[in-house]
N, C-alpha and C positions, 0 to 999 in steps of 0.2 A: 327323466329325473336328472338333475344336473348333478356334476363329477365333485362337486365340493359342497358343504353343505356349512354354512356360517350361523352357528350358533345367537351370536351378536351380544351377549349379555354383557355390560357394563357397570361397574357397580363404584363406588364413590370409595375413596380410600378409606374413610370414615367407615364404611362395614369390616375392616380385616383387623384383626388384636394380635398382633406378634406376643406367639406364647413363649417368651425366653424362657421359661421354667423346664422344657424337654427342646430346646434348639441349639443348635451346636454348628460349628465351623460352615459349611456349606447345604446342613440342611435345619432347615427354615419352616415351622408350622403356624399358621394364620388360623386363628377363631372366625369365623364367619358367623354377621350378626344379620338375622331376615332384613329384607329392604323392601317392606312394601307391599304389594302384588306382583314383583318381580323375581323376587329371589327367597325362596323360603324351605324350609323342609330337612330331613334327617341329616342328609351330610351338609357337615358344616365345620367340616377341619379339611384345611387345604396345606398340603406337604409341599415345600419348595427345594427341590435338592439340584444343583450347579456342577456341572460334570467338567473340570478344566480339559482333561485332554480333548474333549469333542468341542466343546466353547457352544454348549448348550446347557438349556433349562429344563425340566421333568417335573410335573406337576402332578397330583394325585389328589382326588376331591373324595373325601371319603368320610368315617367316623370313628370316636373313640369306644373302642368294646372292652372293657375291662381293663380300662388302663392302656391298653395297644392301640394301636391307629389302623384300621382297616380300610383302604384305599377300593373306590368303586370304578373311576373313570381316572383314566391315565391318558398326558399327551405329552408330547414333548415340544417343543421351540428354541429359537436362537436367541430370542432375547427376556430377559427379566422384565415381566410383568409389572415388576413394584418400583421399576427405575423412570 
């Protein structure tokens, strides 16, 4: 089995809806709309939170339960996704 495993998923800006309604300063949630036979299914809120002192990005692809955001798969990176 190889030591890195590359997901590959790319998805067109056109799927992500900036929910200004709960986003604030450095963290960021995006509505995820299905694309196709590519990307479909329950989570579909993606959290974007900016860490200055490390000068990284933290991602969290999860759903809303009750008003809260519950986050299922967590990664981190050096750079913004949405730039």
């Amino acid at each position: 089995m190889k030591n890195i495993i590359n997901f590959n998923i790319q998805l067109p800006s056109q799927c992500f809806e900036y929910m200004k309604e709960i986003s604030f300063y450095d963290h960021n949630y995006y509505k995820l709309k299905p694309y196709g036979d590519w990307f479909y299914g329950e989570l579909d809120i993606l959290f974007q939170q900016y860490h200055e002192c490390e000068n990284c990005y933290s991602y969290e692809l999860g759903k809303m339960i009750d008003g809260k955001f519950k986050a299922s798969i967590y990664w981190t990176i050096t750079q913004d996704i949405f730039e």
